[in-house]
N, C-alpha and C positions, 0 to 999 in steps of 0.2 A: 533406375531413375528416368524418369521421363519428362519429356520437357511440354510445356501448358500452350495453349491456343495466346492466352494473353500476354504472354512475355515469354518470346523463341528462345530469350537465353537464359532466362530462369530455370531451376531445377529444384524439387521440391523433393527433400529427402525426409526421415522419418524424425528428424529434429524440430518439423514444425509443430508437434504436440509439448515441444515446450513454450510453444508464445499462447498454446491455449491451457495450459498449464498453470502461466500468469496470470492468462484472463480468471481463471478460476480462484487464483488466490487473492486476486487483488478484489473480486466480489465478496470472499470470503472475510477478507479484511475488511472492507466498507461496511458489510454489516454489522462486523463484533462492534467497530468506531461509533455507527451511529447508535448502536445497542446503548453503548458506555455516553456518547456522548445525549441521549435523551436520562439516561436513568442519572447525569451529573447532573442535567439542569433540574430536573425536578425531584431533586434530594436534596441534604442540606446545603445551605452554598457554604460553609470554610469547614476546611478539616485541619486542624493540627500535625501535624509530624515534630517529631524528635527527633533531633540530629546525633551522631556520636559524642562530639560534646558535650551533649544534655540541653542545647539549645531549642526552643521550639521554633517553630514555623511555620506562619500561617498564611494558608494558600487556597485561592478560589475556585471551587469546584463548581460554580456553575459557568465560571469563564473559560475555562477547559473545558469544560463539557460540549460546549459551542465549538470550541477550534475543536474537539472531534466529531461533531458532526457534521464540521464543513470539509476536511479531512475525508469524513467516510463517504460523503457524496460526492468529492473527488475523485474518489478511488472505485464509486461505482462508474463513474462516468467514462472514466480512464479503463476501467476493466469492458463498455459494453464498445467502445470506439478503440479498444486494443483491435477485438475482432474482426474489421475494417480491411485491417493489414496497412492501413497509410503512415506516412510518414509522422505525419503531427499528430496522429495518435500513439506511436507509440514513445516519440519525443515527449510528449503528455505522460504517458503509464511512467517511466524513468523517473521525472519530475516530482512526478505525484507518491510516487514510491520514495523517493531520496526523502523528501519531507517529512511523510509517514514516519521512516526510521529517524530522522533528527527527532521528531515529538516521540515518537517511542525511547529516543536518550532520555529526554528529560523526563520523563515519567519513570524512569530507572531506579531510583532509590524507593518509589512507592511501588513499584509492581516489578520486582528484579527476573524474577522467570518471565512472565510475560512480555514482556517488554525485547527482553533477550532473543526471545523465539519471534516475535514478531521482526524483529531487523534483521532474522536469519530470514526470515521469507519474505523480505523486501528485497535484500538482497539477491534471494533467487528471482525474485521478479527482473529485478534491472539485468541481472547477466540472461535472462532467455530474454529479454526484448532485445537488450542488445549486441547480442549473437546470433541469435536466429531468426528475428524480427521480418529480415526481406521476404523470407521464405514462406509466407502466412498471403503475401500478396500474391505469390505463384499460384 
């Protein structure tokens, strides 16, 4: 372990490949978002669902579609200002990631795998920013 010119008491051990780890998935994530959220707005806007009831449910796909692609340009912005190593970016990537997996709940009963796997890699995001976060400014 050896200690960096810019910060004597910093130590920069091999766990800093998990905040660029983040970075990588939360790019990865921004893309599929805004993937989903251009191909919502410019498809139909209301899709139906069927609830277990038998109840229908009509819900706006082009108004989602927008919250993800404001979402997935959040997540890039958060993903290229993780690599920074400051502070309010990665209080930013946490935030931006907490959200992501809230909007991947509610998309839960339409896209049950997906949606699952995505909160599993938001939640790797928030535990390497913050765990190893300091270690990215060493």
């Amino acid at each position: 372990m050896t200690q960096t010119q810019s910060h004597p008491g910093a130590q920069r051990t091999g766990w800093v490949g998990w905040v660029f780890f983040a970075a990588v998935m939360l790019l990865i994530g921004a893309a599929i978002d805004i993937f989903y959220g251009i191909m919502a707005i410019i498809g139909p806007n209301t899709a139906y669902f069927v609830g277990p009831n038998g109840r229908a449910a009509s819900f706006d796909v082009a108004g989602w579609g927008w919250w993800s692609l404001v979402i997935g340009v959040g997540l890039a912005l958060a993903a290229f200002s993780l690599l920074t190593g400051r502070t309010w970016a990665r209080i930013f990537a946490v935030v931006v990631a907490a959200v992501n997996a809230v909007t991947q709940l509610m998309s839960l009963p339409a896209q049950p795998w997906w949606s699952i796997v995505m909160i599993a890699v938001d939640i790797l995001v928030i535990y390497a920013v913050t765990v190893h976060g300091k270690e990215v400014r060493a």
